[in-house]
NUSETOR-968075 format. One record per atom (N, C-alpha, C): z, y, x; atom name. Coordinates in steps of 0.05 Angstrom, whole numbers, plus 5000, padded with zeros to 4 digits. Layout:
# residues N
<site><zz>Z</zz><yy>Y</yy><xx>X</xx><marro>CA</marro></site>
...
This chain:
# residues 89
<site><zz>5000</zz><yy>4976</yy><xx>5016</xx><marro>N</marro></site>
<site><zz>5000</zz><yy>5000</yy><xx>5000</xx><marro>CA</marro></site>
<site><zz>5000</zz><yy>5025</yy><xx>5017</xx><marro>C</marro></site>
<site><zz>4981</zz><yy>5031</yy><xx>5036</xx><marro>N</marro></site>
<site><zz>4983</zz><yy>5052</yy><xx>5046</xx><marro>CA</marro></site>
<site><zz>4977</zz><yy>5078</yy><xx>5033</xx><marro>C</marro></site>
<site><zz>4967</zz><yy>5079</yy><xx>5015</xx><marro>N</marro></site>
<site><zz>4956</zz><yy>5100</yy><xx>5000</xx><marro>CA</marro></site>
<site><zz>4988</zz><yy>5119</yy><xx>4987</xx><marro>C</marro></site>
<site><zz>5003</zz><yy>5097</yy><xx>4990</xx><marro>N</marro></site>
<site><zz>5034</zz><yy>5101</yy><xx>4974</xx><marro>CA</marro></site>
<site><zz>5058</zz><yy>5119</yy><xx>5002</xx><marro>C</marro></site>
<site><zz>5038</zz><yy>5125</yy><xx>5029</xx><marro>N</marro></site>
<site><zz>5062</zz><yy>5131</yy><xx>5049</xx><marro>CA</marro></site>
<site><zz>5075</zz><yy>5155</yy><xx>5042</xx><marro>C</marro></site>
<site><zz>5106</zz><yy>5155</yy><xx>5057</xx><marro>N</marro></site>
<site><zz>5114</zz><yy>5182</yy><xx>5046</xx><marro>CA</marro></site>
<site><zz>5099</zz><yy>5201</yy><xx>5066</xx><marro>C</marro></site>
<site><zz>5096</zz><yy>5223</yy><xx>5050</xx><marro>N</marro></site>
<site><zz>5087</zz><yy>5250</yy><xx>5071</xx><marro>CA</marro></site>
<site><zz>5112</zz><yy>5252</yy><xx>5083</xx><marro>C</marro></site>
<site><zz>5142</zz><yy>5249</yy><xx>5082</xx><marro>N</marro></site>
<site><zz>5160</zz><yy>5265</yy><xx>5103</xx><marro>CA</marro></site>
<site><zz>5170</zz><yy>5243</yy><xx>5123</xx><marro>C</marro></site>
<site><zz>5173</zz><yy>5247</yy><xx>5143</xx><marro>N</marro></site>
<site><zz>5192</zz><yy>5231</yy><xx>5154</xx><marro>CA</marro></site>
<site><zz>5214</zz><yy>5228</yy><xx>5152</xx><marro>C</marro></site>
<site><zz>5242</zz><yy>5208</yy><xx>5156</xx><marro>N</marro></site>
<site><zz>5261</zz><yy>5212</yy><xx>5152</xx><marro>CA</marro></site>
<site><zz>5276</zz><yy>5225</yy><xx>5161</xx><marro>C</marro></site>
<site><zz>5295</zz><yy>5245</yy><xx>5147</xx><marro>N</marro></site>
<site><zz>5312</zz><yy>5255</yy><xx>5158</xx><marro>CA</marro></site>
<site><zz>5335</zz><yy>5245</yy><xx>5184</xx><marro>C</marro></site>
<site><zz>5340</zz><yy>5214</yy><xx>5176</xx><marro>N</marro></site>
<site><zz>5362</zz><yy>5211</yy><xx>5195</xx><marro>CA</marro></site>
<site><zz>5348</zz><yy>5184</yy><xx>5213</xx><marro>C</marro></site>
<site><zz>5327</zz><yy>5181</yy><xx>5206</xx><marro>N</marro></site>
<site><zz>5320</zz><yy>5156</yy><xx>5229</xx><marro>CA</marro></site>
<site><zz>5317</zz><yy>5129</yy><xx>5216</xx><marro>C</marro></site>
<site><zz>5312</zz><yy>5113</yy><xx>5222</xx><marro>N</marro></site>
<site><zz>5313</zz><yy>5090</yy><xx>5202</xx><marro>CA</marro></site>
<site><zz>5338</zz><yy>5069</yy><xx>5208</xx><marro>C</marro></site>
<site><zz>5343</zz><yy>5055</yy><xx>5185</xx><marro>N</marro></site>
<site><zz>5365</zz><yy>5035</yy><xx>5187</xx><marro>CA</marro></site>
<site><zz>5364</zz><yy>5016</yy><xx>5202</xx><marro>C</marro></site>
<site><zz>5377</zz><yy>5008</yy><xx>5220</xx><marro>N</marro></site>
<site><zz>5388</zz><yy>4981</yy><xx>5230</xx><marro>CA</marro></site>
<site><zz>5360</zz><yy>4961</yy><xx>5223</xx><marro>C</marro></site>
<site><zz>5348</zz><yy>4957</yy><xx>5248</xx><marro>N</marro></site>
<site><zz>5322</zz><yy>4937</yy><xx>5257</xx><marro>CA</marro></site>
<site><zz>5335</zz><yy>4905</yy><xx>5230</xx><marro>C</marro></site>
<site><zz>5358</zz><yy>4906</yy><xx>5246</xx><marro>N</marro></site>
<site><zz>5376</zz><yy>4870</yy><xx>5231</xx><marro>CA</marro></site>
<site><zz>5375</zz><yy>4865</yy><xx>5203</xx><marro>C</marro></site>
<site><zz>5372</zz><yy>4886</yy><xx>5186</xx><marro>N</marro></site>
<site><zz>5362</zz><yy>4887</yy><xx>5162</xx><marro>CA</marro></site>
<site><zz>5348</zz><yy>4866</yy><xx>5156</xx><marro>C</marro></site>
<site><zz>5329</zz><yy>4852</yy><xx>5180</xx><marro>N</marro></site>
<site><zz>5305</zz><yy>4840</yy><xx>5168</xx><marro>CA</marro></site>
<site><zz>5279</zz><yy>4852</yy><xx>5147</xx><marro>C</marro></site>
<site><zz>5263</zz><yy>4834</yy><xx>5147</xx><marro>N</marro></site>
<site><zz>5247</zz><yy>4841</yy><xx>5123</xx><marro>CA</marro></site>
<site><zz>5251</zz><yy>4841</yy><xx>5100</xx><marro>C</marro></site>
<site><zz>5246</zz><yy>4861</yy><xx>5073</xx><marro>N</marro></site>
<site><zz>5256</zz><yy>4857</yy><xx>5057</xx><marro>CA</marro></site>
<site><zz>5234</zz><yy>4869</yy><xx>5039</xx><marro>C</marro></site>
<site><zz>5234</zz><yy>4864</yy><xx>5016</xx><marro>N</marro></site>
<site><zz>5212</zz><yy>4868</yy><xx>4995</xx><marro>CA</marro></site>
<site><zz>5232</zz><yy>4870</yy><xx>4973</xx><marro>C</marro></site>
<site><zz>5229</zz><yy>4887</yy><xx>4945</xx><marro>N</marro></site>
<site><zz>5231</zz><yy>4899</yy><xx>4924</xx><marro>CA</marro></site>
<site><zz>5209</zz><yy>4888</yy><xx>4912</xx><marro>C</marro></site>
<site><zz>5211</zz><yy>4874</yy><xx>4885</xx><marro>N</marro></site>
<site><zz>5197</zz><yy>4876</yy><xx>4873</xx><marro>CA</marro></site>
<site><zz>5202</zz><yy>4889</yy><xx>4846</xx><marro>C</marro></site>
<site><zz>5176</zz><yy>4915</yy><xx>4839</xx><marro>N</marro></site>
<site><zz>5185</zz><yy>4920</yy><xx>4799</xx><marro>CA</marro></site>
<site><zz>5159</zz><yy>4907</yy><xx>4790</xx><marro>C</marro></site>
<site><zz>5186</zz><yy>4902</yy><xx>4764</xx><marro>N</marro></site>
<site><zz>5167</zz><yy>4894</yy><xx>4740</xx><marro>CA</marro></site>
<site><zz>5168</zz><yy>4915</yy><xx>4726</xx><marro>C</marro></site>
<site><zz>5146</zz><yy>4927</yy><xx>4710</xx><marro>N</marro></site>
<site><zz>5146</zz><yy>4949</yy><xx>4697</xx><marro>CA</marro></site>
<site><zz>5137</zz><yy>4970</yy><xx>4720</xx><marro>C</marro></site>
<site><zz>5126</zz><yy>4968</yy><xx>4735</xx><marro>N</marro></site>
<site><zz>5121</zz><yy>4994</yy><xx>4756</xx><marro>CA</marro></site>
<site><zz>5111</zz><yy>5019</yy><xx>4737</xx><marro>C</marro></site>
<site><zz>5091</zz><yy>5013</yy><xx>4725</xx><marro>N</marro></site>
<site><zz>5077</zz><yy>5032</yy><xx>4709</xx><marro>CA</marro></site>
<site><zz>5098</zz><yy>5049</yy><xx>4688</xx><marro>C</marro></site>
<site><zz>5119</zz><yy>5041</yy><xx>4681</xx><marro>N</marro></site>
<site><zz>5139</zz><yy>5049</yy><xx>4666</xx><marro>CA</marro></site>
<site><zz>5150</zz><yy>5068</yy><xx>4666</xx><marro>C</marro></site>
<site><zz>5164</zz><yy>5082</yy><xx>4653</xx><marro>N</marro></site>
<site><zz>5180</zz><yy>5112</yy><xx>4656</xx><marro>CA</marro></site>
<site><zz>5206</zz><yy>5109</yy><xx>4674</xx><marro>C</marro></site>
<site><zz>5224</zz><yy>5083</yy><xx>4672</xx><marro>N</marro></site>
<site><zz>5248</zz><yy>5082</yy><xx>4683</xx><marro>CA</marro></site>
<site><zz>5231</zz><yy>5080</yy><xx>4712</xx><marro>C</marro></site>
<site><zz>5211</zz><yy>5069</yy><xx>4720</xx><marro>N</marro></site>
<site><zz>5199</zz><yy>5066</yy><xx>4751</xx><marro>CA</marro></site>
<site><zz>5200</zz><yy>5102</yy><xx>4762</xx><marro>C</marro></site>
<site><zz>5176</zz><yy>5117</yy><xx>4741</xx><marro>N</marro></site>
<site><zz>5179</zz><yy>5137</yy><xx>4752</xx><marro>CA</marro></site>
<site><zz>5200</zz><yy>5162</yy><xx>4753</xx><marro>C</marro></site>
<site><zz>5211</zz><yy>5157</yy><xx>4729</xx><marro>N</marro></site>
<site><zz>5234</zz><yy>5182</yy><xx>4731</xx><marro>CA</marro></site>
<site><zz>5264</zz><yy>5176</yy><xx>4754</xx><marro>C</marro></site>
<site><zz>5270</zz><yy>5139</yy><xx>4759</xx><marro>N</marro></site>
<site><zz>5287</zz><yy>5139</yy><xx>4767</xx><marro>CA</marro></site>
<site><zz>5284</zz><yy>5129</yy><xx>4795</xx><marro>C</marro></site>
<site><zz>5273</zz><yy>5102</yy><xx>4791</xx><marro>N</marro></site>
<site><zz>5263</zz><yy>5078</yy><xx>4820</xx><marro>CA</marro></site>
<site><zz>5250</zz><yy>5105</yy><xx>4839</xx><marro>C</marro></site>
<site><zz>5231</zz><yy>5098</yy><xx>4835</xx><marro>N</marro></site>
<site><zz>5216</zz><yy>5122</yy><xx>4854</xx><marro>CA</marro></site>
<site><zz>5233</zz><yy>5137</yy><xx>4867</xx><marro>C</marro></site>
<site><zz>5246</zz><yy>5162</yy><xx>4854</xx><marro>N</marro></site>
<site><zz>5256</zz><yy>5179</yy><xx>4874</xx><marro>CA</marro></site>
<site><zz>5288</zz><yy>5171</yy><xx>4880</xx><marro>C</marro></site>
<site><zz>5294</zz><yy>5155</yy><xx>4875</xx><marro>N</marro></site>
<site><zz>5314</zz><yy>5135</yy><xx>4889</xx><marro>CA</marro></site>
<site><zz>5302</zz><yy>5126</yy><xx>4903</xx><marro>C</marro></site>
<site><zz>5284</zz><yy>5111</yy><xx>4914</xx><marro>N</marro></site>
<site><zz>5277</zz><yy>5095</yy><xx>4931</xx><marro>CA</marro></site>
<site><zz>5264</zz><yy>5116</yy><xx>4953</xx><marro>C</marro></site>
<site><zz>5258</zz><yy>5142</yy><xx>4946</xx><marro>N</marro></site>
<site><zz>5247</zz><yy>5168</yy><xx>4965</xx><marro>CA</marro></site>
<site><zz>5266</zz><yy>5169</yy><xx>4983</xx><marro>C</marro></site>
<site><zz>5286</zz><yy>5182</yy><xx>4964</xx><marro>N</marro></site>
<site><zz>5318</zz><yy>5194</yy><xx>4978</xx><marro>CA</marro></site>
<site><zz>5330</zz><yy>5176</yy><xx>4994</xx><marro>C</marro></site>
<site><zz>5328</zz><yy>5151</yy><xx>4987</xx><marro>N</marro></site>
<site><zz>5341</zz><yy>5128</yy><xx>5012</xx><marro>CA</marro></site>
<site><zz>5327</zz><yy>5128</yy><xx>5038</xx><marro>C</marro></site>
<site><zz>5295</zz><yy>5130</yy><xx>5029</xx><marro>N</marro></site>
<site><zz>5280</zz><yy>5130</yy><xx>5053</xx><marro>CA</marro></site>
<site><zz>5279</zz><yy>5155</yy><xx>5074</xx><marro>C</marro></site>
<site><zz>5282</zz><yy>5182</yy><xx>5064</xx><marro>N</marro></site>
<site><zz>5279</zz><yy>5209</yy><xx>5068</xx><marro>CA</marro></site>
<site><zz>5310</zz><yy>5214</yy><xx>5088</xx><marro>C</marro></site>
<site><zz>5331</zz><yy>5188</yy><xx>5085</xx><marro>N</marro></site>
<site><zz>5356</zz><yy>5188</yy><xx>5095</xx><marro>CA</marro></site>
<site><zz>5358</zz><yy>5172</yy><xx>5110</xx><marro>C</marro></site>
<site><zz>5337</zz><yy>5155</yy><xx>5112</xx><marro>N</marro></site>
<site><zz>5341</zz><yy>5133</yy><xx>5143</xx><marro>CA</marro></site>
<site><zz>5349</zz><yy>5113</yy><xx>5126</xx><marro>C</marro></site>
<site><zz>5356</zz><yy>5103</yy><xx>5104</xx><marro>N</marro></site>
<site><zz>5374</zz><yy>5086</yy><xx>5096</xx><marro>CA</marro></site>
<site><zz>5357</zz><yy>5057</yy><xx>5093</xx><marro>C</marro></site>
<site><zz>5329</zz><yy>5058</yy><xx>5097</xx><marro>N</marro></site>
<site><zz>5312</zz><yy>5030</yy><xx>5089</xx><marro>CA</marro></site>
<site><zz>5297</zz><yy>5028</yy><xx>5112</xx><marro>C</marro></site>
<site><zz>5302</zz><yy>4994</yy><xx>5115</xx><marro>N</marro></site>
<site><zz>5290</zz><yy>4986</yy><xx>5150</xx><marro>CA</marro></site>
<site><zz>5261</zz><yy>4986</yy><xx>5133</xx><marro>C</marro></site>
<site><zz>5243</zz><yy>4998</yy><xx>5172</xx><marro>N</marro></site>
<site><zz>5225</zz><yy>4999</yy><xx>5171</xx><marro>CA</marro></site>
<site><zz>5202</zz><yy>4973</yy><xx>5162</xx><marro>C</marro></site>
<site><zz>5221</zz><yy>4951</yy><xx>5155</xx><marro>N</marro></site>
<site><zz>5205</zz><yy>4924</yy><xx>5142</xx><marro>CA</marro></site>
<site><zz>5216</zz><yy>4920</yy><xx>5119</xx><marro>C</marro></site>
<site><zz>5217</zz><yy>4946</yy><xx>5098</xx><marro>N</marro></site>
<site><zz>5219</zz><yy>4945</yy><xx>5075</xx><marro>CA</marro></site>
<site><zz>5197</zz><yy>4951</yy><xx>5061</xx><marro>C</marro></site>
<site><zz>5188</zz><yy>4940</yy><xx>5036</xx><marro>N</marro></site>
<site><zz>5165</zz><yy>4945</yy><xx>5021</xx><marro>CA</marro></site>
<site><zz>5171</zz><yy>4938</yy><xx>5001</xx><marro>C</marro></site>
<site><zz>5153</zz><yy>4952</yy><xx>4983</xx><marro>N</marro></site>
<site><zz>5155</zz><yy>4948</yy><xx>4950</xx><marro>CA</marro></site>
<site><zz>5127</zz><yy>4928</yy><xx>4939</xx><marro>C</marro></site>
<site><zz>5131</zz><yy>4913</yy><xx>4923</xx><marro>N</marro></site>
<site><zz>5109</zz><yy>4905</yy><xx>4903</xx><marro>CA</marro></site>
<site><zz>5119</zz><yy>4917</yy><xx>4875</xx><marro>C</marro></site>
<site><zz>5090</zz><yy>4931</yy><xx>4872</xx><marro>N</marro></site>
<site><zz>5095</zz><yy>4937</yy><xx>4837</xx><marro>CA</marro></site>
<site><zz>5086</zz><yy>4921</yy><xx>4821</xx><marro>C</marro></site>
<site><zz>5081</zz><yy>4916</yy><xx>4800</xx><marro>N</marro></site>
<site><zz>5071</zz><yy>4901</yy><xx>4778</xx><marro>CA</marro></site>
<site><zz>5076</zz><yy>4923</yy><xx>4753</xx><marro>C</marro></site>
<site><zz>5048</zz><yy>4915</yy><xx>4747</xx><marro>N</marro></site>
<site><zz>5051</zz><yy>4940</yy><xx>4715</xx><marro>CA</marro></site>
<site><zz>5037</zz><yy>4928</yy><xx>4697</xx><marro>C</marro></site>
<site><zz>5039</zz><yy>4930</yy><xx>4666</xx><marro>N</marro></site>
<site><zz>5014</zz><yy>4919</yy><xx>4644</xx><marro>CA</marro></site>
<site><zz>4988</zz><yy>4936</yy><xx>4658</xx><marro>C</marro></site>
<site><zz>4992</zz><yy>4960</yy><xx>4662</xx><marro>N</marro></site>
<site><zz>4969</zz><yy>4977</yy><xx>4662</xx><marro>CA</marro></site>
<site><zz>4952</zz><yy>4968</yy><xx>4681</xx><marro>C</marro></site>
<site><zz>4924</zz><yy>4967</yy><xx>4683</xx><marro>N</marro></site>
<site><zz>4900</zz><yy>4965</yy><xx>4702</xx><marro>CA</marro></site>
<site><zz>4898</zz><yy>4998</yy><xx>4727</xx><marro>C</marro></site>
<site><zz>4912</zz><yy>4993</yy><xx>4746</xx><marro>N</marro></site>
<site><zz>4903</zz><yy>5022</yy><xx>4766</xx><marro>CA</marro></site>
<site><zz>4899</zz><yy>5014</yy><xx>4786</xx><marro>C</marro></site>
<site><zz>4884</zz><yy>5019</yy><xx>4803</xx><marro>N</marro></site>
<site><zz>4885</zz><yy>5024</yy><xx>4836</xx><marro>CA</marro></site>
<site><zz>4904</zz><yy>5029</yy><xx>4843</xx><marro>C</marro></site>
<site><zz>4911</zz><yy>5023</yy><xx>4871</xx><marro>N</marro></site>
<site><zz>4939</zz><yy>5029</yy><xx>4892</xx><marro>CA</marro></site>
<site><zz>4935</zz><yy>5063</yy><xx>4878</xx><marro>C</marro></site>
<site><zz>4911</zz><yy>5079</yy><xx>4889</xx><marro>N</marro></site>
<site><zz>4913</zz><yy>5105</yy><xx>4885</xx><marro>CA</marro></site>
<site><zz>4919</zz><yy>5114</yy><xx>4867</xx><marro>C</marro></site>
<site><zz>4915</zz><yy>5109</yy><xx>4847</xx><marro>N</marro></site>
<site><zz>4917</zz><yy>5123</yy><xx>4813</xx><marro>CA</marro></site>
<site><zz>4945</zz><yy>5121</yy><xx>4813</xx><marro>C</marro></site>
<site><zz>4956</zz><yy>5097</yy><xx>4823</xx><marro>N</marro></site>
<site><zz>4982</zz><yy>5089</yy><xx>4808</xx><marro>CA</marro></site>
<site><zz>4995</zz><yy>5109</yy><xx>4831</xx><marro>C</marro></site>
<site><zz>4995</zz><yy>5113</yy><xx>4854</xx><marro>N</marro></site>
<site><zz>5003</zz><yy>5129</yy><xx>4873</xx><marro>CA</marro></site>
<site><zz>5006</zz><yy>5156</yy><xx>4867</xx><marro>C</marro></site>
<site><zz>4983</zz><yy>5174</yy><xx>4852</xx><marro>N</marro></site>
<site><zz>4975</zz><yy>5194</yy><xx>4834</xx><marro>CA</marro></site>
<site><zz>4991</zz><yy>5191</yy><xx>4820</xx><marro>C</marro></site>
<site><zz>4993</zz><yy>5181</yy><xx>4802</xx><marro>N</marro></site>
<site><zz>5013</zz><yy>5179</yy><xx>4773</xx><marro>CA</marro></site>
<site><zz>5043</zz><yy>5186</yy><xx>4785</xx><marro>C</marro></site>
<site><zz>5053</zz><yy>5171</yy><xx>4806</xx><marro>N</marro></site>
<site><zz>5076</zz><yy>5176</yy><xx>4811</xx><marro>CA</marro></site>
<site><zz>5087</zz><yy>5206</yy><xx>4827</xx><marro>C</marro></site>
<site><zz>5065</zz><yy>5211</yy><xx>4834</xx><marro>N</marro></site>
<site><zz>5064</zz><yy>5237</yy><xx>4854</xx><marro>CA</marro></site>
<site><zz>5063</zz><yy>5268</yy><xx>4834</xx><marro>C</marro></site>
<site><zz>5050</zz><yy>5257</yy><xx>4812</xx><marro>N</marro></site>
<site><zz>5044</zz><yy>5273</yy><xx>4788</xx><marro>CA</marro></site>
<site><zz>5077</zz><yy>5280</yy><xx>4774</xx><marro>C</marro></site>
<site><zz>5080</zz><yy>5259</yy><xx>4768</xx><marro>N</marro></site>
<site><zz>5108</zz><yy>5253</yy><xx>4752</xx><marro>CA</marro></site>
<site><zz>5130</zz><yy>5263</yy><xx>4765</xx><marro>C</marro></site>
<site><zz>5132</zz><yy>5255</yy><xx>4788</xx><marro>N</marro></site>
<site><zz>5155</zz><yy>5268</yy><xx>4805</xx><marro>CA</marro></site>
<site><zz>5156</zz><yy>5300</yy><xx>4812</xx><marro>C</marro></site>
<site><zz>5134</zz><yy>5308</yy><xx>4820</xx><marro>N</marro></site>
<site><zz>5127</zz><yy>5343</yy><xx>4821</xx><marro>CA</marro></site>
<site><zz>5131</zz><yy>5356</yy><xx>4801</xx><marro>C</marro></site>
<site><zz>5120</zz><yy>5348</yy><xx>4773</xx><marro>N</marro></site>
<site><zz>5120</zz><yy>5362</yy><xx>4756</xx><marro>CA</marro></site>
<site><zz>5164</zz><yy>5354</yy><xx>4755</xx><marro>C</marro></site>
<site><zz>5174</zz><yy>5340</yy><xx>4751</xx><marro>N</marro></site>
<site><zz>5197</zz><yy>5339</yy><xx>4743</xx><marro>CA</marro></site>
<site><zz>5218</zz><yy>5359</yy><xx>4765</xx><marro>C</marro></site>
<site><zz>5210</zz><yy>5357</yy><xx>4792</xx><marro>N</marro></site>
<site><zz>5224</zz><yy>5369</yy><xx>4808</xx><marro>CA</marro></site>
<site><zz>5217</zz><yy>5409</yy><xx>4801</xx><marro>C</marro></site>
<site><zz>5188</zz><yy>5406</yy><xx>4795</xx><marro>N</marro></site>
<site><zz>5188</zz><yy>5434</yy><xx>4786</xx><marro>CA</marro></site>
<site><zz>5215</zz><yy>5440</yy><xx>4760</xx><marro>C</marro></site>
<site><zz>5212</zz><yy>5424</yy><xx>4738</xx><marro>N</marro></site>
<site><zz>5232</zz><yy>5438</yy><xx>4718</xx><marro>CA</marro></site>
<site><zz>5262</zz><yy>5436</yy><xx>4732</xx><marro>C</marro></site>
<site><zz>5265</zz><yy>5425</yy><xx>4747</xx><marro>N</marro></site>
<site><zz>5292</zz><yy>5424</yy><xx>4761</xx><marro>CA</marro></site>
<site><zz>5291</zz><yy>5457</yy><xx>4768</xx><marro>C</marro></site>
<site><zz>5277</zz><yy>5453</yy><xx>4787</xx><marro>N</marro></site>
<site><zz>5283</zz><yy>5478</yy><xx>4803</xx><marro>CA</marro></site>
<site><zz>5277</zz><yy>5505</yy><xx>4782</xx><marro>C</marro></site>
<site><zz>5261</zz><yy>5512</yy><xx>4760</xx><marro>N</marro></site>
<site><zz>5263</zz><yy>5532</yy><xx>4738</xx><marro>CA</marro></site>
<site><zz>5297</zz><yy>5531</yy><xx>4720</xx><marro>C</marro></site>
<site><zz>5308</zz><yy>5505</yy><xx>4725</xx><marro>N</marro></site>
<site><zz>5334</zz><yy>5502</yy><xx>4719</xx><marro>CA</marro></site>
<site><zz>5346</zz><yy>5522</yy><xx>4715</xx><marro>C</marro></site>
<site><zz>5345</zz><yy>5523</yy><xx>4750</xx><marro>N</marro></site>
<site><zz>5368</zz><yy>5542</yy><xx>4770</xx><marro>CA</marro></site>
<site><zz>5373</zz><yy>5567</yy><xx>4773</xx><marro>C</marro></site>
């Protein structure tokens, strides 16, 4: 899923190599709980060093998308939400 990398690097470095490999899988990727919550939970862990670098996700969704679309969709969803945050304030 390269189409899915984060633009930032992490803030604090990555976790502990001993982690091993590890994989996430969602069911429901395409779903609202994926994008409003998973997603930028799984940003903020990464954005903090907190997930070894042999961590990866598989999604699974009903919906038919490309890595990209679905990549889009989530990039969409999260911007637009972080904008009303910040009109919050």
């Amino acid at each position: 899923m390269n189409e899915c990398n984060a633009q930032r690097e992490p803030r604090g470095g990555h976790a502990n190599n001993a982690l091993g490999l590890c994989t996430l899988i969602i069911f429901g990727a395409t779903g609202d709980l994926t994008k409003r919550l998973l997603v930028p939970a799984l940003l903020n862990l990464h954005f903090d060093g907190k997930l070894s670098p042999n961590f990866s996700v598989v999604a699974v969704g009903r919906k038919t998308l490309t890595n990209k679309a679905f990549c889009e969709s989530l990039v969409d969803e999260n911007q637009s939400d972080q904008n009303n945050r910040d009109s919050d304030i």
